[in-house]
C-alpha positions in Angstrom: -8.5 74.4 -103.7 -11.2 71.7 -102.1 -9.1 70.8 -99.3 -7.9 74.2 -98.4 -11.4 75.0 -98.5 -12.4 72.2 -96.0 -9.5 72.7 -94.1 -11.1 76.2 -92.9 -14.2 74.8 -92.6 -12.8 72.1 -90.0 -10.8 74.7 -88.3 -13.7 76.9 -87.9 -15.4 74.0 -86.5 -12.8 73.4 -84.2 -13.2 76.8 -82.9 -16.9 76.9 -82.2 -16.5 73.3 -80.4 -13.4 74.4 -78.3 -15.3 77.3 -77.4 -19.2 75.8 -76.5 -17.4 73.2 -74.7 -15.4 75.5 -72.7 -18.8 77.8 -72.0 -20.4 74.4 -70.7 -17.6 73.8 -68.7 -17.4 76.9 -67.1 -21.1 77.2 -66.6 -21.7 75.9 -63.1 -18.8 78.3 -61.9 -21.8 80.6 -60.3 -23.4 77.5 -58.8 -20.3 76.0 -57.4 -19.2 79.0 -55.8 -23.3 79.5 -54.2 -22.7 76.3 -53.0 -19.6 76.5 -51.2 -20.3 77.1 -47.6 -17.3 78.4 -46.7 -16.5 82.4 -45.6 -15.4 84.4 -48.9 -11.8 84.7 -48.0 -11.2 80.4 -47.8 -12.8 80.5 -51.0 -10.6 82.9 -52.6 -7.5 81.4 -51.6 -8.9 77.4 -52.8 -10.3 78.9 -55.8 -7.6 80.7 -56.8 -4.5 78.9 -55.3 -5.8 76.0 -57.2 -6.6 77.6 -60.5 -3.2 78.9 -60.7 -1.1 76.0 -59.6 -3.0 73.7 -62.5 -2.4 76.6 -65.1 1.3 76.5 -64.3 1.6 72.7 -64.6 0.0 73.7 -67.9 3.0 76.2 -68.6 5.3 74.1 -67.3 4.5 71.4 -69.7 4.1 74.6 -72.6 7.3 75.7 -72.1 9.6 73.1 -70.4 12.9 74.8 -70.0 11.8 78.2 -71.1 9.2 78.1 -68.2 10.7 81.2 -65.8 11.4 83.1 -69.1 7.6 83.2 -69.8 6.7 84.8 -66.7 9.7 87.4 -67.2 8.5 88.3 -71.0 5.2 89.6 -69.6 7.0 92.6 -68.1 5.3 95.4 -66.9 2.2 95.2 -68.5 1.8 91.4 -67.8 1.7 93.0 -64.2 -1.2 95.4 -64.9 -3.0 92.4 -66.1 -2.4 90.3 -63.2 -3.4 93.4 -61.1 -6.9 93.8 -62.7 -7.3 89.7 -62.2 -6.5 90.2 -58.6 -9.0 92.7 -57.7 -11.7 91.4 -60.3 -11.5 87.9 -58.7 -12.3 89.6 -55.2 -15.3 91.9 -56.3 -16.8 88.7 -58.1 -16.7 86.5 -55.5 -17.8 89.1 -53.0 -20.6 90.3 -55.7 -22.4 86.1 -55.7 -22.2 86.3 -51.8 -23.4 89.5 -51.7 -26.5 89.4 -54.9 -28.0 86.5 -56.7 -25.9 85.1 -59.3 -28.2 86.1 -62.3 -27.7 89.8 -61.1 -23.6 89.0 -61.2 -23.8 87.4 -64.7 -26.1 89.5 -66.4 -23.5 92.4 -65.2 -21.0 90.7 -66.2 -22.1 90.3 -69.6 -21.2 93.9 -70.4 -17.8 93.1 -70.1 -17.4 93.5 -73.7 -18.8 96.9 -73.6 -16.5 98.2 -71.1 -13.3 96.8 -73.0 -14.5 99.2 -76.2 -15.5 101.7 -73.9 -11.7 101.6 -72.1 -10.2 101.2 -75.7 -11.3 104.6 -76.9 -9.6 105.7 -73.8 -6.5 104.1 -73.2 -5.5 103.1 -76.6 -6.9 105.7 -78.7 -9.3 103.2 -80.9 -12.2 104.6 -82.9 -15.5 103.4 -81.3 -18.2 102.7 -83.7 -21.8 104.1 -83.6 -23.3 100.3 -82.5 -20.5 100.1 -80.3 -21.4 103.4 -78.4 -25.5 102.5 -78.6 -24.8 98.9 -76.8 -22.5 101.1 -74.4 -25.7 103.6 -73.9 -28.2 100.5 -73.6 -26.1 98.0 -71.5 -25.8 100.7 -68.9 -29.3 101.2 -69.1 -30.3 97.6 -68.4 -27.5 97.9 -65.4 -29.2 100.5 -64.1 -32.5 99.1 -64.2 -31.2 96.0 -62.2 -29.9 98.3 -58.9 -33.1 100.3 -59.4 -34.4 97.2 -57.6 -31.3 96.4 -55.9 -32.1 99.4 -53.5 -35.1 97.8 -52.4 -34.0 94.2 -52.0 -30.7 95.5 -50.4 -28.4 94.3 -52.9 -26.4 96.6 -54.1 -23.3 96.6 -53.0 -23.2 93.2 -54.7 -24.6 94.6 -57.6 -21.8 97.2 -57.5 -19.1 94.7 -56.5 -20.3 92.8 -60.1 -20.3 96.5 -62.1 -16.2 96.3 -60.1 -15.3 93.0 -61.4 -16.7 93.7 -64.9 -14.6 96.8 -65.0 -11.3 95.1 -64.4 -11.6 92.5 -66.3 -12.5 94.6 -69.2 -9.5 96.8 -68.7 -8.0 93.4 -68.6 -8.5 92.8 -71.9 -7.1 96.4 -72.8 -4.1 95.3 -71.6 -3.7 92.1 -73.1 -4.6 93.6 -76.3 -2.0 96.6 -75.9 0.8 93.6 -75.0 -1.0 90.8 -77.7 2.7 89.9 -79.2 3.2 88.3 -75.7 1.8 85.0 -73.8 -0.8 86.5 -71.0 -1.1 83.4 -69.4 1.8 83.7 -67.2 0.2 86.7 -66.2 -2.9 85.0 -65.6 -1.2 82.4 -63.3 0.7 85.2 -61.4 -2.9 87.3 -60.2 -4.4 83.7 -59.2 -1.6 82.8 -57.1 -1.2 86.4 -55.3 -5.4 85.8 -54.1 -4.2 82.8 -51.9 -2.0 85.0 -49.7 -4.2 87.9 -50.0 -7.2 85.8 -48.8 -5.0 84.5 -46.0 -3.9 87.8 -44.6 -7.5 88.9 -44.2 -9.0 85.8 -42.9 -9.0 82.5 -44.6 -8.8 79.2 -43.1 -7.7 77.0 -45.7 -7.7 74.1 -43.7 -11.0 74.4 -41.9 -13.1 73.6 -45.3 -15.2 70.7 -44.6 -15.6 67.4 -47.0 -18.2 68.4 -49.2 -16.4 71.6 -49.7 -13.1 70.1 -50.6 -15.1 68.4 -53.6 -16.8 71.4 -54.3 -13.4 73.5 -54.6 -11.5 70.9 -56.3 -14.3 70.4 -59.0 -13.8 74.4 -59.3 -9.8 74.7 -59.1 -8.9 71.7 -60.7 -11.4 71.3 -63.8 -13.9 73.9 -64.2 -11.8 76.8 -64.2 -8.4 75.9 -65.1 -9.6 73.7 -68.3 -12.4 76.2 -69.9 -10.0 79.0 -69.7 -7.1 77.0 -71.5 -10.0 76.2 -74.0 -11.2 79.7 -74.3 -7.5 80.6 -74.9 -6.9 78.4 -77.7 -10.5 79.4 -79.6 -9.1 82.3 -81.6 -6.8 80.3 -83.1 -9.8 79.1 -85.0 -12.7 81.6 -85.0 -12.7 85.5 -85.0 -13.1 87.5 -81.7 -16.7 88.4 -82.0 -17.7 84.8 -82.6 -15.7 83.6 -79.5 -17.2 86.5 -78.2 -20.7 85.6 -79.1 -20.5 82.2 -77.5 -19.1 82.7 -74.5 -22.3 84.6 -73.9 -24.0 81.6 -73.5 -22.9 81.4 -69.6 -24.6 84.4 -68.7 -27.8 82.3 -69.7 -26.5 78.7 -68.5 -25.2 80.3 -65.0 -28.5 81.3 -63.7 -30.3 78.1 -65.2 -28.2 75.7 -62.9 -28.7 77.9 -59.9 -32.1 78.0 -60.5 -32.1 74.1 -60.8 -30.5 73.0 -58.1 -31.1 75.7 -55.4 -34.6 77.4 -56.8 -33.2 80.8 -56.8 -35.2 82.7 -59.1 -34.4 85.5 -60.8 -36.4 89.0 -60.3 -38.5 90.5 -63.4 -36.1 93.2 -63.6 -33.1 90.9 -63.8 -34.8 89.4 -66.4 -35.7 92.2 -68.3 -32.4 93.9 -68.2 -31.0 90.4 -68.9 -32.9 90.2 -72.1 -31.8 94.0 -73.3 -28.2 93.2 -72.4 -27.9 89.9 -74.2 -29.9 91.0 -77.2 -27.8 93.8 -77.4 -24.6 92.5 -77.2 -25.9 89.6 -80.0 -27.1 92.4 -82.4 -23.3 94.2 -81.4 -21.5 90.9 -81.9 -23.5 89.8 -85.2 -23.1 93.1 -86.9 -18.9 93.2 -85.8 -18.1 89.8 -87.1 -20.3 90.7 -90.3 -17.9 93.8 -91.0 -15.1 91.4 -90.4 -15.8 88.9 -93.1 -16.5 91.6 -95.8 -13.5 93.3 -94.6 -11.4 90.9 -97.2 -13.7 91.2 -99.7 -12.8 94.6 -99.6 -9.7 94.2 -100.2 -9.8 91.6 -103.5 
């Protein structure tokens, strides 16, 4: 009984260190990106063109034989998915050019929100009342941050951010509503269809000076590619909320390291909605995983 005991305990420990060291990882994505000099479009197409080619390596080795088959089992709704990562990579990028990058994040951090909000309507699923208050407060805190986004001239990134936040949670809709299948493939399929997307409208992959190239391939090649293959493997180990509630720790971190290294400073407002946001979505996350682990005592 001891050592099924402590072999939950070092699985659940497993979990929260797969999952805090993917959230460090991934951290400086809204810094790298700031620092890239080059136009939006030759972005997209490193960014993305190299996040999916080292995801399909990791396939490749996942699979071996069975590697083509994965990519067919997603079907239809694998395609939705890959859809939603399509045009959510293009808002975000286009929302950190666009507004400061604590703006993006903090938007971003409703992401979770949205996905109950879209549940209720796509797949039918009873929203609780704390569910529906974070829905009713996140939006406030969103709205207080393009109240002053119309005065600073930021909010068509602001609303590019609210875009991005949508489709990715309607991303996680669809995964959910498909959950018997491997989304990755999916995953790898929306990154890759960027690259030729960004070309058609612009890009100049091969114009991207030195210190961009390192920039990019620090992005395409580790940050991205390795802290979402983390992310992935984390609810083996914990429960969603708990992944959930760590992963919010890069809507703190991003901002931090912009702030660092470039000075950018986030407004009051950004600040204050940051703080209603976040401590929403903790009190939300806290209360969901604590139904979850009295859910089996229920049942005894």
């Amino acid at each position: 009984m001891r050592s099924i005991v402590a072999m939950g305990h070092s699985d659940h420990f497993k979990g929260i260190l797969l999952t805090f060291i993917a959230v460090l990882i991934l951290s400086p994505d809204a810094l790298l990106v700031r620092l890239i000099q080059a136009d939006v479009w030759t972005l997209l197409f490193w960014r993305c063109l190299l996040t999916g080619l080292m995801m399909s390596l990791f396939l490749a080795f996942r699979y071996r034989r069975q590697f083509f088959q994965s990519f067919y089992a997603i079907g239809r709704t694998g395609l939705i998915s890959a859809l939603m990562i399509i045009v959510g990579s293009l808002l975000f990028i286009g929302s950190l050019k666009q507004t400061t990058a604590a703006n993006t994040l903090v938007i971003l951090a409703a992401a979770p929100i949205f996905s109950s909000l879209l549940s209720w309507l796509i797949l039918r699923e009873r929203i609780p009342l704390r569910t529906k208050l974070s829905i009713f407060t996140c939006f406030g805190g969103i709205l207080l941050i393009f109240s002053g986004s119309l005065q600073d001239g930021l909010l068509l990134g602001d609303l590019m951010a609210l875009g991005a936040t949508a489709m990715w949670g309607s991303n996680l809709v669809i995964i959910r509503s498909g959950k018997t299948v491997n989304m990755i493939p999916a995953n790898v399929l929306g990154n890759l269809s960027v690259a030729p997307i960004a070309y058609f409208f612009g890009a100049q992959p091969l114009s991207v000076t030195s210190v961009d190239a390192t920039f990019l391939l620090l992005l395409g090649i580790v940050v991205l590619p390795i802290s979402f293959a983390m992310i992935t493997l984390s609810p083996r180990y914990l429960q969603a909320p708990e992944v959930s509630l760590i992963l919010l720790i890069e809507t703190v971190l991003g901002p931090v390291w912009v702030w660092l290294v470039l000075g950018e400073v986030a407004h009051s407002r950004t600040l204050v909605a940051g703080l209603l946001i976040l401590g929403t979505l903790l009190i939300h996350t806290f209360l969901s995983l604590r139904q979850l682990q009295s859910e089996p005592n229920l049942c005894r």
